[in-house]
C-alpha positions in Angstrom: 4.2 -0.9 -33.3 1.3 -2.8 -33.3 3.3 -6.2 -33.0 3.9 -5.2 -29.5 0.6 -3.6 -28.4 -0.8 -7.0 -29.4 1.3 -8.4 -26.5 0.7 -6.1 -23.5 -2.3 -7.0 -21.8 -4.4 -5.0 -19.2 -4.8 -5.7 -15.9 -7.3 -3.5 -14.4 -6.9 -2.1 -10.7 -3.4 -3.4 -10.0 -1.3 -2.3 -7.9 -4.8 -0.2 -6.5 -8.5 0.3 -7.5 -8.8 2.7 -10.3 -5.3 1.9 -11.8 -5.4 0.1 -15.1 -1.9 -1.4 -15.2 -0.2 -2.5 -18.9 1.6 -5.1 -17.9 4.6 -6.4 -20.7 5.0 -9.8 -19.5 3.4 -11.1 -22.3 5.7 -9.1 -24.4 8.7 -10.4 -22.9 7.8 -14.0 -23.1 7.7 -13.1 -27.1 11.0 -13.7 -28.6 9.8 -11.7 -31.5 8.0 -9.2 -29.4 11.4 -9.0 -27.0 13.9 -8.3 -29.8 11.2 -5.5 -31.7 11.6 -3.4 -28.4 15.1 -3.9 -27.7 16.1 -3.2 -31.2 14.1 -0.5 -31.8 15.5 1.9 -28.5 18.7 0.6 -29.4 18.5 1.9 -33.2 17.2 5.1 -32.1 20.6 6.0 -29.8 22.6 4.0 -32.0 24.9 7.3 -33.2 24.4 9.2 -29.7 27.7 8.3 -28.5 26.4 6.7 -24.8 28.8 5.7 -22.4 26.4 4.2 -20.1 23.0 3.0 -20.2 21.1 3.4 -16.9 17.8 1.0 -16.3 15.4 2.1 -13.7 14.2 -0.8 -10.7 12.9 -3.3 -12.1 11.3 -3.9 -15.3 14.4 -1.4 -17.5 16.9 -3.2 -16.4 15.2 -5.8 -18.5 15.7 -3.5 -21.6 18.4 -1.6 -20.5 21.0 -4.8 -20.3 20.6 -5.4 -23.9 21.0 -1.7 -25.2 24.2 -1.5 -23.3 25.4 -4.6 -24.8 24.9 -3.5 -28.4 25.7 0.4 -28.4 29.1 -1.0 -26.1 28.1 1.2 -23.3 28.3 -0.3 -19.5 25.1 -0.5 -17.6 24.3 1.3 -14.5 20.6 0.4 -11.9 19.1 2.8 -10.7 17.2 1.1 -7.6 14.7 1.3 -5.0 16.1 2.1 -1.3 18.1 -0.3 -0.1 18.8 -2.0 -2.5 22.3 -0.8 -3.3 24.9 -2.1 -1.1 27.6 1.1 -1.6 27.5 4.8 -0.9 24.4 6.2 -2.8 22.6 9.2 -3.9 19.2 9.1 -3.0 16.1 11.1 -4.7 12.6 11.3 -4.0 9.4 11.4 -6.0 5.8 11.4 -6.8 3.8 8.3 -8.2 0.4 8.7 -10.0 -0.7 6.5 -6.4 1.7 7.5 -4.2 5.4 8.4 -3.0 9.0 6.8 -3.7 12.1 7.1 -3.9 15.3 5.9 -6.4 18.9 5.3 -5.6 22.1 5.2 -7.6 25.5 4.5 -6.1 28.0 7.5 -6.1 30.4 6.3 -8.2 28.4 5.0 -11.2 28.1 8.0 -13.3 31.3 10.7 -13.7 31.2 13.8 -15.1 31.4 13.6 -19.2 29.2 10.6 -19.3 26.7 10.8 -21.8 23.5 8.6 -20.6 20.4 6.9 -21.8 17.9 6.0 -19.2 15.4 3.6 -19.8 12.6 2.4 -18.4 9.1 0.2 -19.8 6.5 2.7 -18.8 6.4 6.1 -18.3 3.3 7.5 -16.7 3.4 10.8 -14.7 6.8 11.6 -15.4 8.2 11.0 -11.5 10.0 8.5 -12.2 12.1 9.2 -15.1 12.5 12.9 -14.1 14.1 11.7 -11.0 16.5 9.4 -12.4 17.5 12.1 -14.9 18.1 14.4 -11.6 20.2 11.7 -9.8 22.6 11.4 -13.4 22.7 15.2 -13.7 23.7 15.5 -10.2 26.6 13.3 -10.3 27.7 15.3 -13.0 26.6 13.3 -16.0 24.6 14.0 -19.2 21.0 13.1 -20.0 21.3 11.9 -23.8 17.7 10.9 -24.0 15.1 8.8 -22.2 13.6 5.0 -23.7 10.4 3.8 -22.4 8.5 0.7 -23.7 4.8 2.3 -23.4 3.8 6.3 -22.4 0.7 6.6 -20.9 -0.2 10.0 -22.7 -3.3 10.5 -20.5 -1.4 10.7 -17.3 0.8 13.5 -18.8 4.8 12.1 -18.1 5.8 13.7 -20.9 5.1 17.3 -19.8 7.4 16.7 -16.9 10.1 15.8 -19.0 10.3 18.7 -21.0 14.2 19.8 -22.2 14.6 16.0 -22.2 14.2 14.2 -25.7 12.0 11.0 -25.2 11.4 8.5 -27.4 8.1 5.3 -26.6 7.3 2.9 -28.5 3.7 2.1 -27.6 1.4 5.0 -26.8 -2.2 5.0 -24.4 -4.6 7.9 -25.0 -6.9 6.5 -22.9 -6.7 4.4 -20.2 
């Protein structure tokens, strides 16, 4: 995937000193670059048989959107707090810099769905782990999880074990 590394810059200490940030902004100002990503997570879940594809605040709903469209699942956010105006289920978790928390509105998952959840970067894990909790808790299957770029060197993928993952742009180092 070297067409898309070539589009994701760094962008050292952001959002604190010692983080080295990939920032895909340049990526998806790139038709080219854009559609490469989009097609590829949407290929790889293509016979999966998802119902919904769940995008986590902000960046995968950027992603997510798209792969809904073409595999003709719906699209469900999963959001910071407060940021959902119905009844929610909240879940809270660790950042490689800190604490947060995700929402997801009651009714947006049933029991039977089969989900994708999708995100641009996975780095310690926290994040996707705990939207994968919040779907599972409403009853819901975890089909897989898409991420745009794995930081390997912050070890996400260990906490996701018994979930199958799929990147597209992998970071040894930072």
């Amino acid at each position: 995937m070297k067409a898309l590394t070539d589009l994701i810059r760094d962008i050292p200490d952001f959002p604190e000193p010692g983080i080295m940030f990939k920032d895909i902004t340049p990526l998806l100002a790139d038709h080219n670059g854009l559609q490469i990503a989009v097609g590829a997570l949407t290929e790889h879940y293509r016979e999966a048989d998802v119902t919904l594809v769940a995008g986590i605040e902000s960046r995968g709903f950027i992603f997510a959107t798209p792969i809904a469209l073409t595999l003709g699942a719906g699209f469900v956010p999963i959001r910071k707090p407060g940021k959902l105006p119905y009844d929610v289920v909240r879940e809270e978790y660790e950042l490689e810099y800190g604490t947060d928390s995700l929402e997801i509105h009651r009714d947006a998952v049933k029991k039977g769905d089969r989900i994708v959840i999708i995100d641009d970067v996975l780095a310690t894990g926290g994040t996707a782990i705990t939207a994968a909790k919040l779907v599972e808790h409403l009853g819901a299957t975890v089909v897989g999880i898409g991420v745009m770029v794995e930081l390997e060197y912050l070890g996400g993928r260990q906490r996701l074990d018994g979930y199958e993952l799929i990147s597209l742009v992998q970071y040894e180092n930072p």
